[in-house]
N, C-alpha and C positions, 0 to 999 in steps of 0.2 A: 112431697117436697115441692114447695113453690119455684115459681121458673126463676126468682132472683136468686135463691137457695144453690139452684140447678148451673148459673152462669158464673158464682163464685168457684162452686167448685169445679168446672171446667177450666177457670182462671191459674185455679190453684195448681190441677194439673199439668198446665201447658208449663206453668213459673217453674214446676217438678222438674219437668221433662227438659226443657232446657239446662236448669241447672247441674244434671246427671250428664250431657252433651256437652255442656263450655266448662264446666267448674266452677266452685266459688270464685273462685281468681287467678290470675295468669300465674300467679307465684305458685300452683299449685300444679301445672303442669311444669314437668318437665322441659329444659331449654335444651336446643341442639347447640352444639357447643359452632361456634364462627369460627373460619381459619384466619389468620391473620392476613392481612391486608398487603401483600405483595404486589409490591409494584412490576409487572412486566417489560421487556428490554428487546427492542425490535434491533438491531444493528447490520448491517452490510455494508464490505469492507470491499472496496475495489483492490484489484491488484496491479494484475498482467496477464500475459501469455503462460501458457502452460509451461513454457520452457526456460521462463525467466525465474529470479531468486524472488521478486514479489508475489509471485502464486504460492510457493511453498512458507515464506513469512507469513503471510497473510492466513493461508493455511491452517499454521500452528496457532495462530492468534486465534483465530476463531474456535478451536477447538479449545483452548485453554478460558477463554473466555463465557463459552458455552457451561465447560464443567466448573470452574470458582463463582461464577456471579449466579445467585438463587434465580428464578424465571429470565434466564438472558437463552434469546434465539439469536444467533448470530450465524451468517451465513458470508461466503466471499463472493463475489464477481470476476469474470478475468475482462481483460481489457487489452485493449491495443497498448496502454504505458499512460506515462504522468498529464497529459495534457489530457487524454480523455478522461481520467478520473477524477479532474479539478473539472470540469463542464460535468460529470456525472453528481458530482458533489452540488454543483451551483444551483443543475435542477432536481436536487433534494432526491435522485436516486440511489443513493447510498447516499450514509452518513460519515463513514470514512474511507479512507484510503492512504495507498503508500505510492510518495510522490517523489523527487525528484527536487533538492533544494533549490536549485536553479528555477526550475519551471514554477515551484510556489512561489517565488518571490513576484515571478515576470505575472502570472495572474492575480498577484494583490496590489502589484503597482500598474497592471496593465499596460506593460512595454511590453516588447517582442511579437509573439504570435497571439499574443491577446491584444493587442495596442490596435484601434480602430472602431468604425462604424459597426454592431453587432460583430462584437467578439465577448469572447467571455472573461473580461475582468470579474475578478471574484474578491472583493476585499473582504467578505466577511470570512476568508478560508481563514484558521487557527492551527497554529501546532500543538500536538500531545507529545513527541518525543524527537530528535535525532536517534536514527539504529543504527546506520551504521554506511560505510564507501562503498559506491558504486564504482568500480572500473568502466573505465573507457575503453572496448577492447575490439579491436580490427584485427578482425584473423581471417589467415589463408591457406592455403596449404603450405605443406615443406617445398614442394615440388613446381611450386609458380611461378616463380623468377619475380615476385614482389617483394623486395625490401624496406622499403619507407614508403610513408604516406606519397610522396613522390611518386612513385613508380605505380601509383590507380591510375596517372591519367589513362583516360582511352577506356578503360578495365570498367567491368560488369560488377557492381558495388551493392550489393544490399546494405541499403541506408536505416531499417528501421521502419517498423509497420510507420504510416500517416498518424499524425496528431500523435507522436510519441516522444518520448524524451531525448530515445536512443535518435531520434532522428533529428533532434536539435543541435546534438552532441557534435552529430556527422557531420552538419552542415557549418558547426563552428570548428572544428579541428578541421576539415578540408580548407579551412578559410584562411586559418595560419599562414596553411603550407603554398597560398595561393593558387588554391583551386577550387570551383564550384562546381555546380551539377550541370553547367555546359562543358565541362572535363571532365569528365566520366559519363557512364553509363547508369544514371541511379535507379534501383529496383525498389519498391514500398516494398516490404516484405516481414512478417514476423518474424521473431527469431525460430521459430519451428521450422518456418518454410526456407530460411536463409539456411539452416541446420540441412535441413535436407538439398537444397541446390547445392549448397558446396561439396557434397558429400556423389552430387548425379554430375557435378561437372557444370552446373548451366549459370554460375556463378563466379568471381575471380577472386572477394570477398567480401566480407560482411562488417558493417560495426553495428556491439551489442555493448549498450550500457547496463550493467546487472552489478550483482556481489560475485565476486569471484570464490570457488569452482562456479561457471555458471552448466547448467542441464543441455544448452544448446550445444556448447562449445566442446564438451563433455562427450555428446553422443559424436561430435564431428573428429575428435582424438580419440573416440574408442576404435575407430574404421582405416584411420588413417594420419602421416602426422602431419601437427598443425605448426603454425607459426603467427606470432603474437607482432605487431608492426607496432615499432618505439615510437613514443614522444620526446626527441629529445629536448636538452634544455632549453636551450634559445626560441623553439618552438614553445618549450612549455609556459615559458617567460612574458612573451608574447599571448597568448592565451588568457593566462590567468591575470595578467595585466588589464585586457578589456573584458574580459567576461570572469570578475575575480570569486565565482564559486568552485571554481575547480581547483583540486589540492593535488598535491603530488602524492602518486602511487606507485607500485611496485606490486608486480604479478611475481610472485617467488617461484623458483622454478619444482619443479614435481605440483604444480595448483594440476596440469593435465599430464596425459599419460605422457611418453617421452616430450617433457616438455623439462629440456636439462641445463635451461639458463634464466636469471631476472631479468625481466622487463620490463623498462621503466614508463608508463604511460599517464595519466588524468586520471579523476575520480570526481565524482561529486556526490553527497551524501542522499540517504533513502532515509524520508521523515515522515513520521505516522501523522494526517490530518484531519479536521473533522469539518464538518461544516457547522451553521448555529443552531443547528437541528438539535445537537449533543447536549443537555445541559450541564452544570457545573458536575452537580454530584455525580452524574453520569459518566462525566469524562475523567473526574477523579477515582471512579472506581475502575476505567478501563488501564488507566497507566498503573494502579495502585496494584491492580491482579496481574499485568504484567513484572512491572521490578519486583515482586513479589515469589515471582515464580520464573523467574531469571534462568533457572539452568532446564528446565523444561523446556523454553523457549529457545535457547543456544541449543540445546540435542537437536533443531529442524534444520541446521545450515551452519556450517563452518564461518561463515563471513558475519555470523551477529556475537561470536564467543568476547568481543572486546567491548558489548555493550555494558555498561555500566550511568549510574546514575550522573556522573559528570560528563559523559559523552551526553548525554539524552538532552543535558541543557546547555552545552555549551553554544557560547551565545555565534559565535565564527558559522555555526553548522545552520544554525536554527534562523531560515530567513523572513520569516514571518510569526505576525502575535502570537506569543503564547495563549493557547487557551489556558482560560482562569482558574478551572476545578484542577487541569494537570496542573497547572503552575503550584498551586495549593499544596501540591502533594509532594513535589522537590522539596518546596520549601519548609514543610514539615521536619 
């Protein structure tokens, strides 16, 4: 065989040899089949303190959320209350949370405790729903010889962990009644820890802004009785006149253990928000999986049973932009 003879047929075998290794054509091997192309859903939901009604909403969101939306991680945070969760939002550490309609407004217009050199206006915050009233609730013992808001001055007051809602509340309802925190004795304190000083005595009382039963007030009437301090109306008039988020409420009596009369105090409403982190379809699948699954949601807390789709947009509750994908979805 000549050596040209000799380097075809080496040729030929090598052409062989691969052709046996790749195939004639791709269409002759076998495809693995591709899963579909799921988008993944990162979300965390600020709340509150363990003892407040925004740990356990929040809670329930999360979990319902987790199980209806395909690839959704969704996780909560607890927090000191409304104003740290609008600065958590701002710096894009969570993308939502449950706030406080009052405090949304004041950081999208930037008055109050956002108004200023480095403060956190946030106008890109958005709403996805109204859920539902927070009570205004200053409680004390049976046994304290405090009957109205009057009768703190002097008195050891847990006002409300700092940079919280419950503590904006304090400082506008003590304001009514003409008193500030040079008239009393004011404590930062969460509601866990307020929960527990009234309970050890090192406290006189507390105000907790939450959904009523709230978890604090709750362990404070399992041990001992309590008593709820009215708003009455002239006071409430006044009130809602300059700071006009607040509605009139009514704590029914049997909300805590012998607690055997109504009491008529403030509320301001708890609004689910996101920041522009959310996008549209994103945020219309979260409100969508929510009113969707409405009475799952109502099973976490007696204070969301009256939520419905015409609370969730009524425009009185809802002090800030609608975001666009929820709006989308009302309006469906």
């Amino acid at each position: 065989m000549n050596k040209f003879k000799k380097i075809l047929l080496v040729g030929a075998t090598l052409i062989c040899s691969t052709t046996m290794l790749t195939g004639c054509s791709d269409s002759d091997v076998p495809q693995e089949k591709t899963k579909p192309d799921i988008k993944e859903h990162y979300l965390h939901i600020a709340t509150g303190n363990t003892m407040g009604t925004y740990y356990i909403i929040g809670g329930a969101m999360s979990e319902l959320l987790n199980e209806k939306i395909p690839d959704m991680h969704c996780a909560i945070q607890t927090t000191t209350g409304s104003i740290a969760n609008v600065k958590l939002l701002a710096d894009d550490v969570v993308e939502l949370a449950i706030i406080q309609n009052d405090i949304a407004s004041y950081a999208v217009n930037g008055s109050e405790m956002f108004k200023g050199e480095n403060k956190y206006k946030f106008d890109k915050l958005r709403g996805l729903a109204t859920l539902y009233p927070e009570s205004c609730q200053c409680v004390t013992t049976a046994d304290s010889g405090i009957n109205s808001i009057e009768d703190l001055r002097g008195k050891r007051v847990a006002v409300g962990a700092q940079d919280s809602g419950a503590e904006a509340n304090a400082r506008q309802i003590l304001e009514v009644y003409g008193l500030s925190y040079d008239d009393i004795q004011p404590i930062y304190m969460s509601f866990s820890a307020a929960s527990k000083a009234l309970k050890e005595g090192s406290i006189d009382a507390a105000f907790l802004t939450a959904g009523a039963p709230t978890l604090a007030v709750q362990d404070v009437a399992s041990q001992m009785n309590i008593k709820l301090l009215p708003i009455d109306d002239e006071h409430f008039k006044t009130l809602s006149e300059k700071y006009p988020f607040y509605s009139r409420n009514t704590i029914a009596k049997g909300t805590y253990r012998n607690f055997d009369e109504d009491v008529q105090t403030a509320s301001v409403m708890a609004i689910l928000a996101c920041n522009d982190k959310v996008d549209n379809d994103l945020a219309n699948k979260v409100v969508k999986t929510i009113f969707d699954n409405l009475n799952t949601l109502k099973s976490a807390h007696p204070v969301i049973t009256a939520l419905d789709k015409n609370l969730a947009v009524e425009k009185s509750h809802m002090t800030i932009p609608f975001q666009e994908g929820a709006e989308k979805f009302f309006k469906e």
